[in-house]
KEKE-3310 file (N, C-alpha, C; in steps of 0.2 Angstrom, whole numbers, plus 5000, padded with zeros to 4 digits):
npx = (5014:5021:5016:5027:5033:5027:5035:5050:5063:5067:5072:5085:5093:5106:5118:5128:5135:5127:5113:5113:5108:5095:5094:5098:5087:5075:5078:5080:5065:5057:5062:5059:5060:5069:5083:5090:5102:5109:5123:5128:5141:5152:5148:5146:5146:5129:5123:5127:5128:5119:5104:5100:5108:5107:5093:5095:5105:5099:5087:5094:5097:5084:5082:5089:5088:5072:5073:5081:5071:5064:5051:5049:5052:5064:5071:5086:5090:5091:5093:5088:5077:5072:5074:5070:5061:5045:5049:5054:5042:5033:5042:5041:5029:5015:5027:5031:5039:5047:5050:5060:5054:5058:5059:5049:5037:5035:5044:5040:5030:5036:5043:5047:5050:5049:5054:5065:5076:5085:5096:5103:5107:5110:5105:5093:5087:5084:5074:5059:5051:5055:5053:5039:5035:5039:5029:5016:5019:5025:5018:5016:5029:5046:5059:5074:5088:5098:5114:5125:5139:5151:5148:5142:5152:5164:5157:5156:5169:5173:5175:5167:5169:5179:5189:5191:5178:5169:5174:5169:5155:5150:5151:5141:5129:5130:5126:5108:5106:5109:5100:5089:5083:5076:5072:5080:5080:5088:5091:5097:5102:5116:5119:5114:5125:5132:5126:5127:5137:5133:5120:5128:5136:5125:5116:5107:5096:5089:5082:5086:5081:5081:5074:5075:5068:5056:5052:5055:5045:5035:5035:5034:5018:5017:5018:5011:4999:4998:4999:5010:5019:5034:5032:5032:5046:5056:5070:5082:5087:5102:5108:5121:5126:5140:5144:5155:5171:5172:5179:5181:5169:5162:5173:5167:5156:5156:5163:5153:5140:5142:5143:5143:5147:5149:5147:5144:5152:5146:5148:5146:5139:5135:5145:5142:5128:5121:5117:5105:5091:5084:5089:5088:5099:5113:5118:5134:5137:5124:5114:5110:5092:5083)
npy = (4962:4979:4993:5005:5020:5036:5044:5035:5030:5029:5015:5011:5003:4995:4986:4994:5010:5016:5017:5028:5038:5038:5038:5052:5058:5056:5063:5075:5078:5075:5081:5080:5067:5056:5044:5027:5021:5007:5000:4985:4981:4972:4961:4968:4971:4966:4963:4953:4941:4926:4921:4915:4920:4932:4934:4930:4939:4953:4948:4946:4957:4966:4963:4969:4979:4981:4979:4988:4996:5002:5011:5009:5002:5006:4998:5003:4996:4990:4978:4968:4971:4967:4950:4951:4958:4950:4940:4948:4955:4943:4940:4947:4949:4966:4974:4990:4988:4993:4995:4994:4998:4997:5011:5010:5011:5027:5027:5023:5030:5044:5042:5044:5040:5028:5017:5010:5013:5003:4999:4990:4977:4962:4951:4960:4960:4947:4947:4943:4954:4964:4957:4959:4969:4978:4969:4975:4988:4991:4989:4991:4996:4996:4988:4989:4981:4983:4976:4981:4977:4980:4991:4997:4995:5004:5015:5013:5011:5022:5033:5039:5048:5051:5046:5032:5029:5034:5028:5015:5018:5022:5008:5004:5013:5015:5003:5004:5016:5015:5004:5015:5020:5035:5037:5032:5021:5021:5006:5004:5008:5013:5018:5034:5043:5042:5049:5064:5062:5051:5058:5068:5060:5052:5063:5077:5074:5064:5056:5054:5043:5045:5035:5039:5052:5049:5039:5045:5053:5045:5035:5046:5048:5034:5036:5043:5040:5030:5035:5039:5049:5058:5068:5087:5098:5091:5084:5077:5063:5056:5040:5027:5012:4999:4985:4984:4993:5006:5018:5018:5016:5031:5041:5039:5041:5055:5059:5058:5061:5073:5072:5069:5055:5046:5034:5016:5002:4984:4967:4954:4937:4922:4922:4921:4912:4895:4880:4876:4886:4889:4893:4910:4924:4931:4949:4955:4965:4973:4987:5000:5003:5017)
npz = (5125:5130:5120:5111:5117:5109:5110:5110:5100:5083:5073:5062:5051:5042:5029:5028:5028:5018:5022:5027:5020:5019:5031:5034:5027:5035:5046:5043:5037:5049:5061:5075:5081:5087:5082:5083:5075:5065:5058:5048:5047:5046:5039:5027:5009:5008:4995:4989:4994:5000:5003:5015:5024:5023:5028:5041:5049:5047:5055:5070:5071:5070:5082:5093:5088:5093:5107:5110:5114:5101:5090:5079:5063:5052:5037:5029:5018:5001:4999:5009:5012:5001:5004:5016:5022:5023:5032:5043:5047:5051:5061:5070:5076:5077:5077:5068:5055:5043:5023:5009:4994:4979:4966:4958:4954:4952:4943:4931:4929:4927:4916:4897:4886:4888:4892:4908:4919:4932:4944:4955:4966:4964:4974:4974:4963:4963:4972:4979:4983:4975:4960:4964:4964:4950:4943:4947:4943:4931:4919:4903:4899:4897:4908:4910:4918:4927:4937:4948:4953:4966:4966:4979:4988:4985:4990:5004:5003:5005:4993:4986:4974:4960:4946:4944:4951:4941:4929:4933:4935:4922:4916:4921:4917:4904:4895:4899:4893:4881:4878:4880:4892:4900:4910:4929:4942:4958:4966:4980:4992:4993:4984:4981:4985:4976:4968:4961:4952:4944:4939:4931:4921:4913:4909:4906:4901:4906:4920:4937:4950:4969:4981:4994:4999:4999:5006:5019:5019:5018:5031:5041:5038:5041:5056:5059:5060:5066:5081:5083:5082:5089:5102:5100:5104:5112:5119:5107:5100:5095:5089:5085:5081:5077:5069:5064:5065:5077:5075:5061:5056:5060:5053:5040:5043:5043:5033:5022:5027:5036:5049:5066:5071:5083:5086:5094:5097:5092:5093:5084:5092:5087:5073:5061:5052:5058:5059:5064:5065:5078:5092:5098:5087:5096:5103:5106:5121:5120:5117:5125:5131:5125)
capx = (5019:5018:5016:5033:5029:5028:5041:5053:5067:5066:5078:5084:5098:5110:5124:5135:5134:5122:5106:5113:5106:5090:5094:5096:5080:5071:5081:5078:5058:5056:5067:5057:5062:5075:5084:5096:5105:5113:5126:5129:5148:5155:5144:5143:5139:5125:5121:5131:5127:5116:5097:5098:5114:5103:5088:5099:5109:5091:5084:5096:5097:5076:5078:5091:5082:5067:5076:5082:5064:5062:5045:5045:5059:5066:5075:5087:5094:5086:5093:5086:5071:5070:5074:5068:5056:5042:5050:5055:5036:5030:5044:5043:5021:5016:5030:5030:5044:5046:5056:5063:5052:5062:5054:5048:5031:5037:5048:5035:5024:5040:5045:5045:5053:5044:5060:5068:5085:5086:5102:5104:5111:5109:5101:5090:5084:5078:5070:5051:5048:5058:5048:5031:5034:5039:5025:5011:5018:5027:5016:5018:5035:5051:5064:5081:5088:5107:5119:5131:5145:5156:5148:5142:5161:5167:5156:5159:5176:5175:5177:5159:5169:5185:5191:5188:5170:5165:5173:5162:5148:5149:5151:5132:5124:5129:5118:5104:5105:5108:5095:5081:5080:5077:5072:5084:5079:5094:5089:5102:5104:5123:5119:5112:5132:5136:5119:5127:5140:5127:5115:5132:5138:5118:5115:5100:5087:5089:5081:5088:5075:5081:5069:5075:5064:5048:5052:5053:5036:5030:5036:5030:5013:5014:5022:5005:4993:4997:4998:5017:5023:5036:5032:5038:5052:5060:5077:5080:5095:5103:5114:5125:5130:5140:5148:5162:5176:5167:5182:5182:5159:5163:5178:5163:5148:5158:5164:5149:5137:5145:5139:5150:5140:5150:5145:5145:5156:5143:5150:5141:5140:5142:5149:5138:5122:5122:5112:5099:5088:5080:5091:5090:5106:5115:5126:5137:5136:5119:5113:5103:5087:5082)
capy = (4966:4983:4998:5009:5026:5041:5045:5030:5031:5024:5011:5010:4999:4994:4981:4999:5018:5017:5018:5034:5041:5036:5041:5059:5061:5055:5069:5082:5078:5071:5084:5079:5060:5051:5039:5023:5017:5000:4996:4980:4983:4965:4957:4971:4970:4962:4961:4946:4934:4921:4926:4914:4925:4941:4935:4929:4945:4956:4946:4949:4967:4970:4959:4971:4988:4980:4979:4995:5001:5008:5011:5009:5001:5005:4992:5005:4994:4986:4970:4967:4974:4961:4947:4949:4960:4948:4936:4952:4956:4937:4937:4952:4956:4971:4981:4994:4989:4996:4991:5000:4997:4998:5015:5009:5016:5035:5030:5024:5039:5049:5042:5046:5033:5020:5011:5013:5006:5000:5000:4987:4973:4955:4950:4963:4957:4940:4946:4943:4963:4968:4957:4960:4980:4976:4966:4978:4995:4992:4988:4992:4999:4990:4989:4987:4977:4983:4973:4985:4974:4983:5000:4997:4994:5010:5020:5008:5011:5031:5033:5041:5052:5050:5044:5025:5026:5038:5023:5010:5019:5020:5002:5004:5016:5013:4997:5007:5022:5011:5004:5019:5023:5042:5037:5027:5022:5020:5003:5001:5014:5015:5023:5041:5045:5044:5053:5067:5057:5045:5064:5071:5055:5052:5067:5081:5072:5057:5058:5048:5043:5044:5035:5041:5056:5046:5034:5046:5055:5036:5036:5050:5045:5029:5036:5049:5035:5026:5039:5038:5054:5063:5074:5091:5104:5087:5083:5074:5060:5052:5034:5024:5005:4997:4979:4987:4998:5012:5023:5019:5021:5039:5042:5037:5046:5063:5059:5058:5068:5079:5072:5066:5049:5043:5025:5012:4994:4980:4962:4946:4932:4920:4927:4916:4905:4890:4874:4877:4892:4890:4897:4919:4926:4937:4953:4956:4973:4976:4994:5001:5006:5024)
capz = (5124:5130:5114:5112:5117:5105:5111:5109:5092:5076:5071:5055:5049:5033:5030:5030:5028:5015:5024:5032:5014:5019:5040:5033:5026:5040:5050:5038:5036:5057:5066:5084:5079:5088:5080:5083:5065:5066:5053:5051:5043:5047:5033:5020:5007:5007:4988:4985:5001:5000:5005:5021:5029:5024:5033:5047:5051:5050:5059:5075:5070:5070:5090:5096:5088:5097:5113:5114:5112:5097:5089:5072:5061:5043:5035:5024:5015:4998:4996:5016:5012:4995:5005:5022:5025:5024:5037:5049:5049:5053:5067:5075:5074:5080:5076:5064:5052:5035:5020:5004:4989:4972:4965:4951:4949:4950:4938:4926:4928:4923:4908:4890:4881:4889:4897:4914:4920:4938:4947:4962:4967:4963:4978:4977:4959:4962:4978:4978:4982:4966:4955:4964:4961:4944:4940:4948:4941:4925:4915:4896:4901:4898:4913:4912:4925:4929:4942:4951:4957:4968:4969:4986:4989:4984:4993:5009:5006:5005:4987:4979:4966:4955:4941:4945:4953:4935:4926:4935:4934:4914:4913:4921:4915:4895:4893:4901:4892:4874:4878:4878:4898:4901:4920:4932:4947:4965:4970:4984:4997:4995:4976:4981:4987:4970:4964:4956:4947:4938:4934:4926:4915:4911:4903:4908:4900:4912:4928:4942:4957:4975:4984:5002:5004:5000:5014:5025:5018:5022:5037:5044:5038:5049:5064:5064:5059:5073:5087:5087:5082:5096:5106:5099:5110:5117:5118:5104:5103:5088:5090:5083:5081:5070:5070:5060:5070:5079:5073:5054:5053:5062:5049:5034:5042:5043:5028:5017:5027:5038:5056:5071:5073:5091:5086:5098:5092:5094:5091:5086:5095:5084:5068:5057:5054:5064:5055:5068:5069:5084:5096:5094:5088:5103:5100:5112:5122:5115:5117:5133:5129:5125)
cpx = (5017:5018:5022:5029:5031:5036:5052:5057:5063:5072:5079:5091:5098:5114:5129:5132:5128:5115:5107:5109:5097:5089:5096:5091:5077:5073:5077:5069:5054:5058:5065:5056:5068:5075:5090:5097:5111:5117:5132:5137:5153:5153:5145:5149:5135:5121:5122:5131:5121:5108:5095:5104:5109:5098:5092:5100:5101:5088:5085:5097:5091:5079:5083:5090:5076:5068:5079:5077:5062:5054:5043:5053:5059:5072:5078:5091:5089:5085:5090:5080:5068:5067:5071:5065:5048:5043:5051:5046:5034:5035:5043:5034:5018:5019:5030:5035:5040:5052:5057:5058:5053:5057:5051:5041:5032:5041:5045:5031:5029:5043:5043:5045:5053:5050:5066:5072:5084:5091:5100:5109:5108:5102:5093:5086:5080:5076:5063:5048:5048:5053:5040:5030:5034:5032:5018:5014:5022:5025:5019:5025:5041:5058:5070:5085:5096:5111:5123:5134:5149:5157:5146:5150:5164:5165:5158:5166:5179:5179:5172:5164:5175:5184:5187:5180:5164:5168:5168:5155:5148:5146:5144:5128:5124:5124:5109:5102:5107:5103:5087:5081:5085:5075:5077:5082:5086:5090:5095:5103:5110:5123:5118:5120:5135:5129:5121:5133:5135:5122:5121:5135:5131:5117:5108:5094:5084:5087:5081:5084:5079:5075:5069:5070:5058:5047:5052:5048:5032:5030:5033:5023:5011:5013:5013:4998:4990:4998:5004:5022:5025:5033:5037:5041:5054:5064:5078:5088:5095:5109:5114:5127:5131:5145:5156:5169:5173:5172:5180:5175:5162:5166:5172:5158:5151:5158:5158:5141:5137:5142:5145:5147:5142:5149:5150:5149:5149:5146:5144:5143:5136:5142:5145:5132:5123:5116:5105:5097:5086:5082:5090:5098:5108:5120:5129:5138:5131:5117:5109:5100:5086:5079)
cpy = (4974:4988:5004:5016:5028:5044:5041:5032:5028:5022:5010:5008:4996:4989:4987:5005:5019:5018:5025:5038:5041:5041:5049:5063:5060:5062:5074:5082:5077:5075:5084:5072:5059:5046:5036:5020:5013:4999:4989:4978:4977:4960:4962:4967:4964:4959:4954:4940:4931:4925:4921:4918:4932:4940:4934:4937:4951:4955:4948:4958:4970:4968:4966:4980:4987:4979:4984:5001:5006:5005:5008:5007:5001:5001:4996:5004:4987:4978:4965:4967:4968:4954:4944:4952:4958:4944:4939:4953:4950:4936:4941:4955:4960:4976:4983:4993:4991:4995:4997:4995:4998:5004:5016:5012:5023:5034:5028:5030:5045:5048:5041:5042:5028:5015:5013:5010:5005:4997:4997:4981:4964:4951:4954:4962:4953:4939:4944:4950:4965:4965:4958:4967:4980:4973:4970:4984:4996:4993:4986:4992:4995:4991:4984:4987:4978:4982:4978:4983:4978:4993:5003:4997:4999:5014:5018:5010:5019:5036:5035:5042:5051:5048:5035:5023:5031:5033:5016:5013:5021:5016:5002:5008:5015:5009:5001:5013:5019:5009:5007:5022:5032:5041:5030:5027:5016:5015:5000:5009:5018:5022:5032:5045:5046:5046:5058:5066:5053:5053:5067:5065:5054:5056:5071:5079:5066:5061:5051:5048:5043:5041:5035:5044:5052:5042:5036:5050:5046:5034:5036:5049:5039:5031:5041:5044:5031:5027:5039:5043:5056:5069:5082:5096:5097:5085:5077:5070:5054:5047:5032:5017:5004:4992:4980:4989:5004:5019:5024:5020:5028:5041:5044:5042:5052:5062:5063:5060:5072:5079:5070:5063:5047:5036:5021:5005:4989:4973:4959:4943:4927:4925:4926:4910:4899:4884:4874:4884:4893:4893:4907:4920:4934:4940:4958:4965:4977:4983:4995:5004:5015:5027)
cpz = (5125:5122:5116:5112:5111:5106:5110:5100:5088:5075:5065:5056:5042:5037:5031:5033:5023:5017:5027:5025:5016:5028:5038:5031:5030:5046:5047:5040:5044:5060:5071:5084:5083:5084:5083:5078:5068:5061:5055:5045:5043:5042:5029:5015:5007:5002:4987:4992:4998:5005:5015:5028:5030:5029:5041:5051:5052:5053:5066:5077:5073:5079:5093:5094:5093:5104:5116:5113:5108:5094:5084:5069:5054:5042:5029:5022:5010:4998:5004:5016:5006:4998:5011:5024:5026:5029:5043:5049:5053:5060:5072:5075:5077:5081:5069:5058:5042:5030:5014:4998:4981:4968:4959:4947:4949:4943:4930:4925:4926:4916:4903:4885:4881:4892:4902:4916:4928:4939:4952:4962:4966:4968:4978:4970:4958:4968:4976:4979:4977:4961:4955:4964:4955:4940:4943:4945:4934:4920:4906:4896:4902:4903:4913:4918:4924:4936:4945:4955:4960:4970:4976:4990:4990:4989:5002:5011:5007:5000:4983:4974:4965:4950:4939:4948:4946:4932:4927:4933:4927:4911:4916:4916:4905:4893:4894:4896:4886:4873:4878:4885:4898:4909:4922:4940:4953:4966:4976:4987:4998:4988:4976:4983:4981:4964:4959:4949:4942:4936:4929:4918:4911:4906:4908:4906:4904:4919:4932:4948:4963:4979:4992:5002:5005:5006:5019:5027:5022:5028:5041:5043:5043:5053:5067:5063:5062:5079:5090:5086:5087:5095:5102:5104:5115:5115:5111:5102:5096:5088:5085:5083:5076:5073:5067:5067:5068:5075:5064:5050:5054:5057:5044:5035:5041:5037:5022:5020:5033:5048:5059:5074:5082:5091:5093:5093:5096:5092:5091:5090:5095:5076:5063:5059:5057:5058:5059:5070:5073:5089:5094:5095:5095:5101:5108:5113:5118:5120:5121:5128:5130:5133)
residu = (UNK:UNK:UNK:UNK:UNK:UNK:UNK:UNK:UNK:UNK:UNK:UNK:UNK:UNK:UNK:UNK:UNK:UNK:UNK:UNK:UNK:UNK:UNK:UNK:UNK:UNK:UNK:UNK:UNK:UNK:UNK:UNK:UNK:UNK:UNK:UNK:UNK:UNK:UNK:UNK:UNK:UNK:UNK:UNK:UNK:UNK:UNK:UNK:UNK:UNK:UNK:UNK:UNK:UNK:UNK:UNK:UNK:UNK:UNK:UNK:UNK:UNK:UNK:UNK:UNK:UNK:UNK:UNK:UNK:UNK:UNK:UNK:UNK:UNK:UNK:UNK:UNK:UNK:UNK:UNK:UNK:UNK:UNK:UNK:UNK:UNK:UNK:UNK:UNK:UNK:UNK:UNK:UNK:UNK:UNK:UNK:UNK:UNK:UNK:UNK:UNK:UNK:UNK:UNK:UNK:UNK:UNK:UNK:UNK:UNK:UNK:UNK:UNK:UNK:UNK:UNK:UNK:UNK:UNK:UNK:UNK:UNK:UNK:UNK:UNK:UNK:UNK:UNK:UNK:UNK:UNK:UNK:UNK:UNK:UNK:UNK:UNK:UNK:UNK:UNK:UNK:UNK:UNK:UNK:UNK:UNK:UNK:UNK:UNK:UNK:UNK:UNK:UNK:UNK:UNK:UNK:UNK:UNK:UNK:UNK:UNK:UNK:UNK:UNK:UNK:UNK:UNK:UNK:UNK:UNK:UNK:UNK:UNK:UNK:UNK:UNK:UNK:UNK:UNK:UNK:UNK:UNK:UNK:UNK:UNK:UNK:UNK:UNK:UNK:UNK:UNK:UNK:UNK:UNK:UNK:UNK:UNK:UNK:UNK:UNK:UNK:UNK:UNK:UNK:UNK:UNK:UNK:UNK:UNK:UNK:UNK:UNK:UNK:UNK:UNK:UNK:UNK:UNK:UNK:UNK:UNK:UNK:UNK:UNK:UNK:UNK:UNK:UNK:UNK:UNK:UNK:UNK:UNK:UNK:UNK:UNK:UNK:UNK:UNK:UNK:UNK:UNK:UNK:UNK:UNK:UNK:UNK:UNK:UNK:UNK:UNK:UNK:UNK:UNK:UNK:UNK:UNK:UNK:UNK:UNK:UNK:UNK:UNK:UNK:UNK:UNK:UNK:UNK:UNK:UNK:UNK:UNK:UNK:UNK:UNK:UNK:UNK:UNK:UNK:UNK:UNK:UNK:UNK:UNK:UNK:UNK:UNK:UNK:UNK:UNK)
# end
């Protein structure tokens, strides 16, 4: 297989919008990066599926980021990253995929009260990453483990702030914050949308973790590590897919960070896992290469 030039995108894909939280750091810190961002808007969320749909759906996702020749792939999305990103690595070898790792050792090194709360999704819980971060960086340090049903939803639905996503987010962070945590760490990419919301109910001695920007400090470290940094002063071109309606992602990216994505529509074909993996899944009207 040949090696993607330095010049070639970066792919980065979510079940929604929420990975754009992550696709605006990489902008910001990468400004001579191309990227193509997949949302896979027909399945979200992805917290509450079953772990053989998750691998499934990423699966096809990594084959058609890998076919429109990008270089290096972020998987900006946790509970993807929980449950599939050691089987994207075994399916796909040789490319550069990268996952989200629950921020949990920054968030021991910051705390004072010795117990930190962690905000994700179920899925993304009884991954095997979540508990293998957990158990290399906790240590002494007690981590509470908080469910956020339906917050991915909100934001999804184009709802961070009001009345009712400061009510939900109460019903989160009270346990957490009963329980002793002066650090919280954003396990779910969709979370950082409603950042200042959770630092205002919280309180100023709470510190909340983002762990976009370090992903895409991490990144950036691969892409030079392995002689794949773009070229700088070249055009530089940022797509869009999404299995959703191209009209109502575009509506969402404006919305919540101020860009005018142009998303392409990509359908599955078929809709759902199949009893036999062996065949590759196909998305119809997959994306010309960069």
């Amino acid at each position: 297989m040949t090696a993607p030039a330095a010049a070639a995108p970066i792919g980065i894909f979510d079940s929604g919008v929420g990975g754009l939280s992550v696709w605006r750091q990489i902008v910001r810190q990468l400004p001579d990066e191309s990227t193509l961002y997949f949302a896979d808007r027909a399945h979200v969320p992805y917290g509450s599926r079953h772990s053989r749909e998750i691998r499934f759906y990423s699966e096809a996702i990594c084959a058609c980021l890998v076919e429109a020749g990008c270089k290096a792939i972020v998987v900006a999305c946790n509970t993807a990253s929980a449950v599939a990103l050691h089987h994207l690595r075994e399916r796909f070898p040789g490319h550069l995929i990268l996952g989200l790792e629950p921020a949990v050792k920054p968030a021991v090194a910051l705390t004072r009260s010795g117990v930190v709360g962690v905000m994700a999704t179920p899925a993304t819980f009884q991954g095997q990453l979540y508990r293998a971060t957990v158990g290399r960086h906790a240590g002494e340090v007690t981590v509470v483990e908080q469910v956020c049903l339906g917050l991915a939803d909100l934001v999804e639905a184009g709802i961070p702030e009001g009345a009712d996503t400061d009510a939900l987010l109460r019903s989160f962070l009270e346990p957490m914050l009963a329980a002793g945590a002066d650090t919280i760490v954003l396990g779910c990419t969709h979370y950082p949308f409603v950042i200042d919301a959770i630092r205002r109910l919280a309180g100023p001695e709470v510190t909340v973790i983002d762990p976009a920007p370090a992903v895409a400090r991490h990144l950036g470290c691969l892409l030079k590590r392995h002689d794949l940094e773009a070229p700088a002063g070249r055009g530089v071109e940022h797509r869009f897919l999404t299995t959703g309606q191209a009209a109502c992602f575009d509506r969402d990216a404006s919305h919540l960070i101020g860009i005018d994505a142009a998303s392409q529509a990509v359908p599955w074909r078929p809709d759902t896992p199949r009893d036999s993996e062996a065949e590759p899944l196909r998305l119809q009207s997959p994306p010309q290469p960069f």
